[in-house]
C-alpha positions in Angstrom: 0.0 0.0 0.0 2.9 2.7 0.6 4.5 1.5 -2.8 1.1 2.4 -4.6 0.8 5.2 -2.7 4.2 6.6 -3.4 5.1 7.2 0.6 7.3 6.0 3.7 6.0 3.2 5.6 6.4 5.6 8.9 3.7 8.2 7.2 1.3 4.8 6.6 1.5 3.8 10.0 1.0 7.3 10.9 -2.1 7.9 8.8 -3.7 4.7 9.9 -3.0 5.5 13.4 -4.7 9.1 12.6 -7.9 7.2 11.5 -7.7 5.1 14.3 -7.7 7.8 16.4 -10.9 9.4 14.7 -13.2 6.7 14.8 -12.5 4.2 12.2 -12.5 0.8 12.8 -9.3 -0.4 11.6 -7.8 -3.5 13.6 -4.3 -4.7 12.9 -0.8 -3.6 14.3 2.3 -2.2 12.1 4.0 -5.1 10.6 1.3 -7.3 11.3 -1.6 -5.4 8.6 -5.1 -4.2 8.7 -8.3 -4.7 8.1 -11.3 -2.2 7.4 -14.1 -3.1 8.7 -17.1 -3.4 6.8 -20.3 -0.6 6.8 -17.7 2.0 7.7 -17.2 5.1 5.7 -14.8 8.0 6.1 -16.1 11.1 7.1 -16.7 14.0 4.2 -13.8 15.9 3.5 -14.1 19.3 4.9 -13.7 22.4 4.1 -11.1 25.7 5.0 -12.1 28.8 5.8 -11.4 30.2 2.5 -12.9 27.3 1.0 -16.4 28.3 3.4 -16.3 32.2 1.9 -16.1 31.4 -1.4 -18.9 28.9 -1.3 -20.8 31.5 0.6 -20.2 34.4 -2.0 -20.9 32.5 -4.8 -24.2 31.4 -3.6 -25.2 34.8 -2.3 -24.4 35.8 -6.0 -25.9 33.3 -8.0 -29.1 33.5 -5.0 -29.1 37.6 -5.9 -28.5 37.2 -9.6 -29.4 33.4 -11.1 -33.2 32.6 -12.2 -35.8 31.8 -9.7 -34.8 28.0 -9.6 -31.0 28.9 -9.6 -31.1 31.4 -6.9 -33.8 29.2 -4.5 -31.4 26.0 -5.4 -28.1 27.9 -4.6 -30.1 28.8 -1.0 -31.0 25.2 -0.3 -27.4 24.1 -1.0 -25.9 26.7 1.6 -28.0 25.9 3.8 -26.9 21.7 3.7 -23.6 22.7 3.7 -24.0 24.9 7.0 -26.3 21.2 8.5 -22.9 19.0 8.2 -20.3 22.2 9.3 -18.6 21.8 12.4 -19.2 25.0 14.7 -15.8 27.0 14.2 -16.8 26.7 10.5 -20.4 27.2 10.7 -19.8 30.2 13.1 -17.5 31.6 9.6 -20.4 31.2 7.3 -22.7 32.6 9.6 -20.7 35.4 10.2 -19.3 35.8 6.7 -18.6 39.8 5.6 -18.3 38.8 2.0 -21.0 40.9 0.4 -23.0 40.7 -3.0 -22.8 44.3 -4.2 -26.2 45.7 -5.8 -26.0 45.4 -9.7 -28.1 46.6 -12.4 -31.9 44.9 -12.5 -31.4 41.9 -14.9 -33.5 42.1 -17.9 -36.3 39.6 -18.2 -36.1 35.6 -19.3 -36.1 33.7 -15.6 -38.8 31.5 -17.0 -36.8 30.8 -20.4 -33.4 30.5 -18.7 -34.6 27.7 -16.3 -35.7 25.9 -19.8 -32.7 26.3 -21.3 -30.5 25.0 -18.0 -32.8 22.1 -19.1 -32.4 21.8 -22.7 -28.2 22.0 -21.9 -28.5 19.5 -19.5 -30.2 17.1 -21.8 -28.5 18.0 -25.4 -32.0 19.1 -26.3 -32.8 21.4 -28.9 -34.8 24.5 -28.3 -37.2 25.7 -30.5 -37.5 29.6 -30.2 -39.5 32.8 -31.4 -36.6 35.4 -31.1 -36.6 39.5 -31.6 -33.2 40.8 -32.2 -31.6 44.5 -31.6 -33.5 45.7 -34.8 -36.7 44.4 -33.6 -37.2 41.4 -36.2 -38.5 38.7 -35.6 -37.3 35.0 -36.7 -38.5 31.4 -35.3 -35.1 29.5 -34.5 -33.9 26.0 -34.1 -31.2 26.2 -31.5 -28.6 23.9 -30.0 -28.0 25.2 -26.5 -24.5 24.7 -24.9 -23.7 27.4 -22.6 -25.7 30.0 -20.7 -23.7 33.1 -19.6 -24.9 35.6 -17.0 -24.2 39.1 -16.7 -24.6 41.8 -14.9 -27.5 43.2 -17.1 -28.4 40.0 -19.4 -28.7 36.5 -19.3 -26.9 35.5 -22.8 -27.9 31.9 -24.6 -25.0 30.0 -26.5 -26.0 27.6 -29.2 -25.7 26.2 -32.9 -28.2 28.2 -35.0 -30.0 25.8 -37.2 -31.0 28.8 -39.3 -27.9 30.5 -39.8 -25.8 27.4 -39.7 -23.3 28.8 -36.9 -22.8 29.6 -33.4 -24.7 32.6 -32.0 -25.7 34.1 -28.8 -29.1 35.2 -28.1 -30.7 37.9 -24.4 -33.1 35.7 -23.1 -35.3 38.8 -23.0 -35.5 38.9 -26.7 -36.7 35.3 -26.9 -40.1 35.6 -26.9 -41.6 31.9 -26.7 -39.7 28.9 -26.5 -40.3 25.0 -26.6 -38.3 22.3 -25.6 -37.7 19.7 -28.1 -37.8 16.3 -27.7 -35.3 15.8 -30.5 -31.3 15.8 -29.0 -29.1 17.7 -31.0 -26.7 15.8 -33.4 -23.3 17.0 -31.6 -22.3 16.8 -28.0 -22.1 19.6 -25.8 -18.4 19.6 -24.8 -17.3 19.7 -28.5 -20.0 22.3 -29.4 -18.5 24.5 -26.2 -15.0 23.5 -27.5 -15.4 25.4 -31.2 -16.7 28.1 -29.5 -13.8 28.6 -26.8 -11.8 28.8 -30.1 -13.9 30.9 -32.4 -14.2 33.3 -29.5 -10.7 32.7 -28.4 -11.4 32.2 -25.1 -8.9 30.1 -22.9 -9.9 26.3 -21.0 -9.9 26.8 -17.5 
């Protein structure tokens, strides 16, 4: 076991002595071996304090600025998080002074944007009635891949059907939208893969 795991012997012994010492039931001796025993499971790994602030800005942000769903879901998971916290960490995201600033009212689409969270999900196609900047109006078949929020707008990225390309459409200019039972012919990670380099925009 140290071999596979690349370390001393005196570390393994150490490390099984540690989780000894915590609660697992590990019997054996060093030199001798051990034995796990069954129904036991390690405890989940937890988190730093930084690791607590950033989970607790993010979900004030995406609670102040996602759609309806987003917002109430990124609530619920703050709040499980805080359930299994021990009290030195809970105490930090309780007392957290890592603030959401107020932005610019988000223009409307909470409705559509929870659809097409859907649609990306599944490698669904969308089937939308869209007005752009010039007012006009088009019906599009879209292959949604990415969904990018802004301060102001919640933008749509997807495979036009009608113009044969990649395009971005404000979820407040789509004016009706369907889900399609019909998956779309490409998968999502190479779709969001042309894009990165048409836009030029870097993996992270």
């Amino acid at each position: 076991m140290a071999a596979e795991l690349g370390i001393s012997l005196r570390t393994l012994y150490r490390d099984i002595a540690t989780l000894q010492s915590q609660g697992a039931c590990i019997d054996g001796a060093p030199g001798l071996g051990y034995v796990l025993k069954p129904g036991f499971t390690l405890p989940p790994l937890m988190f730093s304090p930084d690791e607590v602030e950033a989970l607790v800005l993010g979900s004030r942000w995406v609670a102040d600025r996602g759609d309806g769903r987003l917002a109430a879901a990124a609530r619920d998971a703050l709040a499980k998080i805080a359930a299994v916290l021990p009290a030195e960490l809970r105490h930090e995201l309780d007392t957290s002074a890592l603030m959401v600033g107020p932005g610019e009212p988000i223009a409307a689409g909470d409705a559509e944007v929870a659809t097409v969270r859907q649609a990306i999900r599944m490698e669904r196609k969308i089937e939308i009635r869209y007005r752009d900047a010039a007012a006009k109006d088009s019906l599009r078949t879209v292959w949604p891949f990415a969904l990018g929020f802004f301060d102001r707008a919640r933008v749509v990225v997807g495979w036009c059907e009608l113009r044969q390309s990649i395009r971005h459409f404000r979820a407040d200019r789509i004016l009706s939208l369907t889900l399609s039972g019909e998956r779309y012919p490409r998968r999502r990670q190479a779709l969001m893969k042309e894009w990165r380099e048409q836009e030029g925009i870097p993996e992270r």
